[in-house]
C-alpha positions, 0 to 999 in steps of 0.5 A, spaced: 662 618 377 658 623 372 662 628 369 659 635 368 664 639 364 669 639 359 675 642 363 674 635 368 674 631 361 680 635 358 683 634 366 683 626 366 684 625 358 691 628 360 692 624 366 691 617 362 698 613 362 697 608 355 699 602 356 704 602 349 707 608 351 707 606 359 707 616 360 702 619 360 697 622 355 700 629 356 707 627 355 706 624 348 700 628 346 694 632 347 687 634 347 684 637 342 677 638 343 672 635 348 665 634 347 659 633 352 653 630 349 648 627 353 650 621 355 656 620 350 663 623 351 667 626 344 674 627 344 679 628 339 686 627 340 692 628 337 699 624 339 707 626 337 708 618 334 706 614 329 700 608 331 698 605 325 698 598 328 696 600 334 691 606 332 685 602 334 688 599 340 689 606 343 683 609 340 679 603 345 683 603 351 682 611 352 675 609 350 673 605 355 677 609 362 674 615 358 666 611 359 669 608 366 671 615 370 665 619 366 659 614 368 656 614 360 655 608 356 660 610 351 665 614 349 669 617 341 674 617 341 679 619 334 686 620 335 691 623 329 698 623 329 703 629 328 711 628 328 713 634 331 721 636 330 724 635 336 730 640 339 738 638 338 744 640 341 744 647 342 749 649 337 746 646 331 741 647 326 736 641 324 737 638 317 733 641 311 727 636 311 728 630 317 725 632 323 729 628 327 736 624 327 736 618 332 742 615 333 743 607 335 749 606 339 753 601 343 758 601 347 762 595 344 760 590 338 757 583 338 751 586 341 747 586 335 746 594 334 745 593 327 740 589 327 736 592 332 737 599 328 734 597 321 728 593 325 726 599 329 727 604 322 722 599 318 717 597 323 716 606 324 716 605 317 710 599 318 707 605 324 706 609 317 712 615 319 717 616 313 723 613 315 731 612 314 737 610 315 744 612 315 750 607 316 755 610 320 759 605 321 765 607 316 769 600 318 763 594 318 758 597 314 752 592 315 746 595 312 746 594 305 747 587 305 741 587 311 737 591 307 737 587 301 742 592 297 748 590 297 752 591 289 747 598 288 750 605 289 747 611 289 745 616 283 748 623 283 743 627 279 747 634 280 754 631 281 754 635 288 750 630 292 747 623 292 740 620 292 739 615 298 737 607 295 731 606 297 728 599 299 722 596 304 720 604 304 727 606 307 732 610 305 738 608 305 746 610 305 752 607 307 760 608 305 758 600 303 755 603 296 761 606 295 766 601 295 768 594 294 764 588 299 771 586 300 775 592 301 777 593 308 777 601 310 784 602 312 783 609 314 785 614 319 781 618 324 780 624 320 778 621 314 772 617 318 769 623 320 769 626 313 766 621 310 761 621 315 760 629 313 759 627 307 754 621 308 750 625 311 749 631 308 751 630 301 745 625 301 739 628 298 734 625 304 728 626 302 722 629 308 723 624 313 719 623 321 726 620 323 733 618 321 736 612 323 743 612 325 747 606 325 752 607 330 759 604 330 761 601 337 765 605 342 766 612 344 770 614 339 772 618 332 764 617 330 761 619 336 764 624 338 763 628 329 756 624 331 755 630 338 759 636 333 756 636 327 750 633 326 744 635 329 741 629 333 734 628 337 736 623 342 741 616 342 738 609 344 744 605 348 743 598 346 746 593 350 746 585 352 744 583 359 751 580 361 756 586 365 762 585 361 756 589 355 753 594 360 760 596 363 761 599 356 754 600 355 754 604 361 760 609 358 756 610 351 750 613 355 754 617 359 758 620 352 752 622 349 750 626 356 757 629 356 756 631 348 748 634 351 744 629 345 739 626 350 739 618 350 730 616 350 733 610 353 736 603 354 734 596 349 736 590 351 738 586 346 738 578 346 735 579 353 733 571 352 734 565 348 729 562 344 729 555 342 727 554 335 726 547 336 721 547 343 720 554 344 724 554 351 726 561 352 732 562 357 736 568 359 742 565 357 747 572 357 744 572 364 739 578 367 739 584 370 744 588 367 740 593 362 734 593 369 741 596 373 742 601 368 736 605 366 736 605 374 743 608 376 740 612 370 734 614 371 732 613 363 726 607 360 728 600 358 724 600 351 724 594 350 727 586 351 728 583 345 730 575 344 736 570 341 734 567 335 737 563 330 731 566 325 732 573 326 740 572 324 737 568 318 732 573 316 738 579 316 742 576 312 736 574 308 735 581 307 729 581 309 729 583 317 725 580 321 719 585 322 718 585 314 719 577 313 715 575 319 711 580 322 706 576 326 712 573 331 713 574 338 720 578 335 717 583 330 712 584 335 717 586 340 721 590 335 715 595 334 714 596 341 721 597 342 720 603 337 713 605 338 717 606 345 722 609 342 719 615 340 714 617 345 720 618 349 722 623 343 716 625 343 716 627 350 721 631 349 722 639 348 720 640 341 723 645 337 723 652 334 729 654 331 726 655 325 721 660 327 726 665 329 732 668 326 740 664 325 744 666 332 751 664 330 756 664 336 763 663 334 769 660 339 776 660 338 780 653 342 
């Protein structure tokens, strides 16, 4: 087929589905010009996530369904990135200088949500975003000790605020640099929503794409000052394939839709183990239960990610598994998971509170 305008050009750049993001260009993205020369097509384009690995791949797979619908010998094409700030709950206003809050959550523990949390925040860090980490769980804070950071504290310069630690090119926070390893967090209800308050906005983040969340499991406390005080972008519910995890994966997802903070979609975690003797790979927690759930659901599965003994020993190394091996099938699997992961967010309704004044809506219960 020969093309002969730039509106049918334009048409079919925005119809293409990229494979890394399985949406359309449109949803994630746009045009920003289209040329005809001769027998050559130029196209510029602009994505809402960050590509650095990918970039070339990108460029070449719109290049050649460029070449192919409009019957020229070539095709350039340019893409940049721009991450947008995307809408939060209704009645909150985004966080000075983060762009979007993404939290990571399951339904109960053992499902490996930290470990997923902090390969997904390095590997958009990888991708070339500005990225951080806030622990939210108050009782078992992980990421210290996953990020290599355990015994440090935070600096406070003005005696008001805290400076986030910063390792592998994160930001980092948790109630783990302001107590002892050792120390059990006996607190009640009330002093757990404080002191995530106080960890989230009494750190001076610096400008970020995205701040990770690294939720505690289940539907409580947390959660629920997660959906009033804090303004988040979207939640990712990770789960393992067996029922008993995606019963209580099933009752996150629904908390998050009851509180109006959009879930991006579902990670499958230890969706297969493989052995570190032959290579075997076998879904020893069974299948199926994550497929089930984006369907009743109607959300994306971003990813499936295997069991293996390395990405436990690469965690508690304190070198997660996309920075210490990062040409492994896993490393590979988590940054696709997290490229995923925000070209769902960026198929999302964007936000512009800050062209418009403050609206205050009081209530009274």
């Amino acid at each position: 087929m020969t093309v002969s305008t730039e509106t049918d050009v334009n048409k079919f750049l925005n119809s293409i589905e990229l494979a890394a993001f399985g949406l359309p260009l449109h949803e994630v993205g746009r045009v920003l010009s289209v040329e005809l020369s001769g027998d050559k097509v130029i196209a510029k384009i602009e994505l809402g996530l960050p590509i650095a690995t990918i970039l070339d791949e990108v460029c070449a797979e719109i290049g050649a369904k460029l070449s192919a619908h409009c019957g020229t010998q070539s095709a350039d094409v340019s893409v940049t990135t721009k991450i947008a700030a995307h809408a939060v709950q209704a009645n909150l206003k985004p966080v000075r200088g983060i762009k979007n809050i993404i939290a990571v959550a399951s339904g109960k523990g053992g499902v490996g949500k930290s470990t997923v949390a902090v390969n997904l925040a390095l590997a958009l860090a990888g991708e070339g975003a500005s990225v951080g980490i806030l622990d939210a769980d108050i009782y078992g804070p992980s990421q210290p000790h996953m990020l290599g950071l355990t015994g440090e504290q935070p600096v406070s310069e003005d005696g008001k605020t805290m400076l986030p630690l910063k390792n592998h090119g994160l930001e980092v926070m948790s109630i783990g640099f302001l107590v002892n390893p050792d120390q059990p967090m006996v607190w009640r209800g009330p002093m757990v929503t404080s002191a995530l308050n106080q960890l989230m906005h009494q750190t001076k983040w610096g400008a970020l794409d995205y701040l990770i969340v690294d939720m505690p499991p289940g539907t409580g406390d947390i959660q629920l000052t997660l959906s009033q005080k804090i303004p988040v972008s979207g939640a990712v519910i990770v789960t393992t394939p067996q029922n008993i995890a995606t019963l209580d994966a099933r009752k996150g997802l629904e908390m998050f839709r009851k509180v109006s903070i959009s879930v991006l979609g579902v990670v499958e975690n230890m969706s297969t183990h493989v052995c570190s003797s032959c290579g075997h790979e076998e879904a020893i927690f069974g299948s199926g239960g994550a497929e089930k759930m984006v369907a009743d659901f109607d959300i994306p599965l971003l990813g499936a990610l295997p069991l293996a003994a390395s990405i436990r020993e690469q965690t508690d190394s304190g070198m997660p598994t996309v920075l210490s091996d990062p040409t492994s099938a896993a490393a590979a699997a988590y940054r696709a998971t997290a490229i995923r992961m925000t070209a769902a967010l960026a198929a999302r309704k964007s936000d512009y509170s800050s062209k418009f004044g403050n609206i205050v809506v009081e209530g009274s219960q």
